[in-house]
C-alpha positions as CSV (number, residue, x, y, z in Angstrom):
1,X,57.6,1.4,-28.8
2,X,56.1,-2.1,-28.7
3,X,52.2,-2.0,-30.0
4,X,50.0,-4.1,-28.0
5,X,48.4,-7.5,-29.6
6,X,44.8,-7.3,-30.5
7,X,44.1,-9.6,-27.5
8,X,46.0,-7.9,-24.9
9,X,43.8,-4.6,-26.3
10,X,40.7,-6.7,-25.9
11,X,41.7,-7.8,-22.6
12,X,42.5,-4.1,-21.3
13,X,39.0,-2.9,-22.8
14,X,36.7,-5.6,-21.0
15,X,38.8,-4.8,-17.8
16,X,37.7,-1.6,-17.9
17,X,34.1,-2.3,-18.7
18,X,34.1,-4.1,-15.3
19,X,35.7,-2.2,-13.1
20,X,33.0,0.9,-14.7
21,X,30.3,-1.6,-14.0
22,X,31.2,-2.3,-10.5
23,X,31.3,1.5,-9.7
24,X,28.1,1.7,-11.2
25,X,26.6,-1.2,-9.3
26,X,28.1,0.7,-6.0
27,X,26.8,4.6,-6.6
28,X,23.5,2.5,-7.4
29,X,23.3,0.7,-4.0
30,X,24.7,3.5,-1.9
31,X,21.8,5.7,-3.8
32,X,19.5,3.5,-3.1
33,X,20.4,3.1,0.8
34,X,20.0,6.8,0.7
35,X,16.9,7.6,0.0
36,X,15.6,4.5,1.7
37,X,17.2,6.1,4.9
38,X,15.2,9.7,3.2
39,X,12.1,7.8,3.5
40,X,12.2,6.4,7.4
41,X,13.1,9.9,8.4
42,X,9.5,11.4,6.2
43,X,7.4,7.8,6.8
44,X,7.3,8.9,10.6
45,X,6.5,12.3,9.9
46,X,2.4,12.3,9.8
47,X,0.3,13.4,12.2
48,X,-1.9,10.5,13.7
49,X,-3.9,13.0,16.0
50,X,-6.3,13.9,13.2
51,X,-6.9,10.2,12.6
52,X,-10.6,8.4,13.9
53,X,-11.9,4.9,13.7
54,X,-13.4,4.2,9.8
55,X,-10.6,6.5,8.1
56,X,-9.0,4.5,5.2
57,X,-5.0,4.8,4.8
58,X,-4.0,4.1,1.4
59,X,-0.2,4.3,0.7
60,X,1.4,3.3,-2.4
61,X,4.4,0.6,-1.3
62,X,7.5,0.5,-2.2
63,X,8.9,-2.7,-4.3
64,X,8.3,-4.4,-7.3
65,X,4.9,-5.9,-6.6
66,X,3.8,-2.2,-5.6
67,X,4.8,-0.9,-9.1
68,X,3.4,-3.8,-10.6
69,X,0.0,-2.9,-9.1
70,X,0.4,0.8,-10.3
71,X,1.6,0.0,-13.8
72,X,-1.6,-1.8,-14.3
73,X,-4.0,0.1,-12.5
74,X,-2.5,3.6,-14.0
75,X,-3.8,5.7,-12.3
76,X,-3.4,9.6,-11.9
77,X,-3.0,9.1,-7.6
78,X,-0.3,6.3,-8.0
79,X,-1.8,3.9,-5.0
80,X,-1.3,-0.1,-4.4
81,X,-2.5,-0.6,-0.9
82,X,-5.5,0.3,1.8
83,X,-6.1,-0.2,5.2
84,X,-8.6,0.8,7.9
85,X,-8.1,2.6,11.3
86,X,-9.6,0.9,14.5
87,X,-9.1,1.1,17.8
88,X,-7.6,-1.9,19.6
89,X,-8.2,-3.4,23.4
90,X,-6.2,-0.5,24.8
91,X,-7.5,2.2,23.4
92,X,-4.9,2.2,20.7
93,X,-5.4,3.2,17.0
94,X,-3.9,0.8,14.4
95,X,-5.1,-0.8,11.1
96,X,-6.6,-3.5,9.5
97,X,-5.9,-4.8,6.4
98,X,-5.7,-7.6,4.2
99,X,-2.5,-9.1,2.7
100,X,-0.5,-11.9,1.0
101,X,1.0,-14.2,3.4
102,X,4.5,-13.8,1.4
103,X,4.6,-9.8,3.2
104,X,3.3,-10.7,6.7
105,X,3.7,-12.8,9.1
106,X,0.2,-14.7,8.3
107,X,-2.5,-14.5,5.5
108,X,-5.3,-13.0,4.7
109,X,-7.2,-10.0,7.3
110,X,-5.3,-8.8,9.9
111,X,-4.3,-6.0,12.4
112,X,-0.6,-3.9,12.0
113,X,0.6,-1.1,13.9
114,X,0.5,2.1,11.4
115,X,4.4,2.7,11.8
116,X,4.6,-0.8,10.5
117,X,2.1,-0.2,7.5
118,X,4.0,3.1,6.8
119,X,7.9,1.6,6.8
120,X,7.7,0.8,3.0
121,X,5.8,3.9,1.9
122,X,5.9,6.1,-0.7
123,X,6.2,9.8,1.7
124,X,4.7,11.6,-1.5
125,X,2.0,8.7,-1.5
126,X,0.4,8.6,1.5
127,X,-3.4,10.0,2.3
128,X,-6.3,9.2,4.9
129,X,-9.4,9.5,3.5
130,X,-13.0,9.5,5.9
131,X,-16.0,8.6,4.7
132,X,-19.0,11.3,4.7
133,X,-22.0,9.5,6.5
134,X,-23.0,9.5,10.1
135,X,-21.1,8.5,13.2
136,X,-23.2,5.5,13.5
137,X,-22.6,4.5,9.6
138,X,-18.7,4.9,10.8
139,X,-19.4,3.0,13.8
140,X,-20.9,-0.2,11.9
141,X,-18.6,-0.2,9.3
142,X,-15.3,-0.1,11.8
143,X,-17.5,-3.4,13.5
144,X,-17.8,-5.0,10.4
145,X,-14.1,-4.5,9.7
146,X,-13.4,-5.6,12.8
147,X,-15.1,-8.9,12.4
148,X,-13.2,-9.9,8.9
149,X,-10.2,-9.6,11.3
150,X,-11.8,-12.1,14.1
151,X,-12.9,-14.8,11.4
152,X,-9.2,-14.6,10.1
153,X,-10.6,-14.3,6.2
154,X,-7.7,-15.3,4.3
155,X,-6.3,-13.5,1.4
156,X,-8.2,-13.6,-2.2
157,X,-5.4,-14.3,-4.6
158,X,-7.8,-14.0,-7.6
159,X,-8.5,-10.1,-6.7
160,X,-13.1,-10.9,-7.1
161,X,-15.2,-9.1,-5.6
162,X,-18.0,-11.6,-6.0
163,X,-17.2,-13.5,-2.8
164,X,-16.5,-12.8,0.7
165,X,-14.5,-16.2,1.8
166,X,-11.3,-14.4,0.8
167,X,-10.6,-10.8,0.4
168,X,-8.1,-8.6,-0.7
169,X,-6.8,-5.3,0.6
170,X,-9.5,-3.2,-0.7
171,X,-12.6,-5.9,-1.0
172,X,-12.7,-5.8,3.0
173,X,-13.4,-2.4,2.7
174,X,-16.0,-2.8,-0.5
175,X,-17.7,-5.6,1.5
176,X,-18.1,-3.6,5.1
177,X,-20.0,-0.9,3.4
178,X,-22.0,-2.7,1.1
179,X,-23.1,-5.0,4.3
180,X,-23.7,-1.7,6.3
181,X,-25.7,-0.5,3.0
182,X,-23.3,2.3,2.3
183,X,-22.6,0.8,-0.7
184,X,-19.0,3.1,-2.6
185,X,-19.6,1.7,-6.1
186,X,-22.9,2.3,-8.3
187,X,-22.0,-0.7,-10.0
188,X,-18.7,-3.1,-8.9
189,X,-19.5,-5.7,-12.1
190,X,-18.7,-2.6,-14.4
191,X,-15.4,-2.2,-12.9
192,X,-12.9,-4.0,-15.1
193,X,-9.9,-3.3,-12.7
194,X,-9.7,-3.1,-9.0
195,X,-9.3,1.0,-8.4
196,X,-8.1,3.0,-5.7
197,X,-9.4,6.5,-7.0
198,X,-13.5,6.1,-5.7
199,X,-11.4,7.3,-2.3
200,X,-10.7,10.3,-3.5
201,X,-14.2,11.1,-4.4
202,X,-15.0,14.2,-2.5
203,X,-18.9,13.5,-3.0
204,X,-18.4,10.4,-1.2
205,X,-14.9,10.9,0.9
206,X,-13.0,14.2,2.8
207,X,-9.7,13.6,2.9
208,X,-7.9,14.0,6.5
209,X,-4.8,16.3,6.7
210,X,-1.9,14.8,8.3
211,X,1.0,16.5,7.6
């Protein structure tokens, strides 16, 4: 029997690391279309009856950006993004938030329907929070959100709190209650990072059921 040359050997064995690769790369992909297909079918699944003007949505995104954002704010509730329920000209609830031109169609403050905000969610990462004041409280802060959205405040790319010209996803909301003085943070200059977890502060926040 004729033993194969060192080359042909070498040949066979890369051949074989390919065609494994390749069928790796594939059970990957069709994973991942899976249970991207696993989360439309739980994203819709919430319950938008319990929801009322002033509740905060925070979701944690899917995508690298998203995990970049948890990574560095490690937290125990993984989350990377907020908005604010309103009520539009019809009568209809949806959100405002504020977000990077590169994931919208525009920059900076703006309105989105909450199917829309909930398509690259996390289904395990989702919560509505409300904030425990007064109807009236609610109603100034929803007005206040409402008029970051009219003035078309872009979007603050250096993530400070110090100014209101730009804003970020959660310094909208950070702004509307200090300037309705129902101020979330005893002290926002003491806050190294940007944090998600004063939400879920049950002296200051219920959370909303909507499963």
């Amino acid at each position: 029997m004729q033993e194969q040359k060192p080359n042909e050997m070498n040949l066979f064995v890369k051949i074989l690391v390919y065609v494994f690769s390749f069928l790796c790369v594939c059970l990957v992909s069709c994973e991942k279309q899976k249970q991207e297909h696993n989360f439309k079918q739980a994203e819709i699944n919430i319950n938008t009856a319990n929801l009322k003007e002033g509740d905060i949505l925070l979701k944690r995104s899917r995508g690298i950006i998203s995990d970049m954002v948890v990574k560095h704010l490690n937290e125990k509730i993984p989350i990377s993004h907020c908005a604010v329920v309103v009520k539009n000209h019809q009568q209809q609830l949806e959100l405002i938030h504020s977000i990077s031109k590169e994931y919208a169609p525009k920059d900076g403050v703006q309105s989105i329907r909450i199917e829309d905000f909930l398509a690259d969610a996390h289904p395990s990462n989702i919560y509505v929070v409300r904030r425990k004041n007064s109807l009236e409280k609610r109603r100034e802060f929803v007005e206040k959100i409402k008029s970051y959205e009219q003035q078309q405040i872009a979007f603050d790319y250096a993530f400070d709190y110090e100014h209101k010209d730009k804003m970020f996803c959660s310094e909208i909301i950070y702004h509307a209650f200090n300037e309705t003085n129902d101020s979330i943070y005893n002290d926002i200059k003491n806050h190294i990072k940007v944090s998600f977890q004063v939400f879920f502060d049950t002296t200051k926040f219920e959370k909303v059921p909507i499963r």
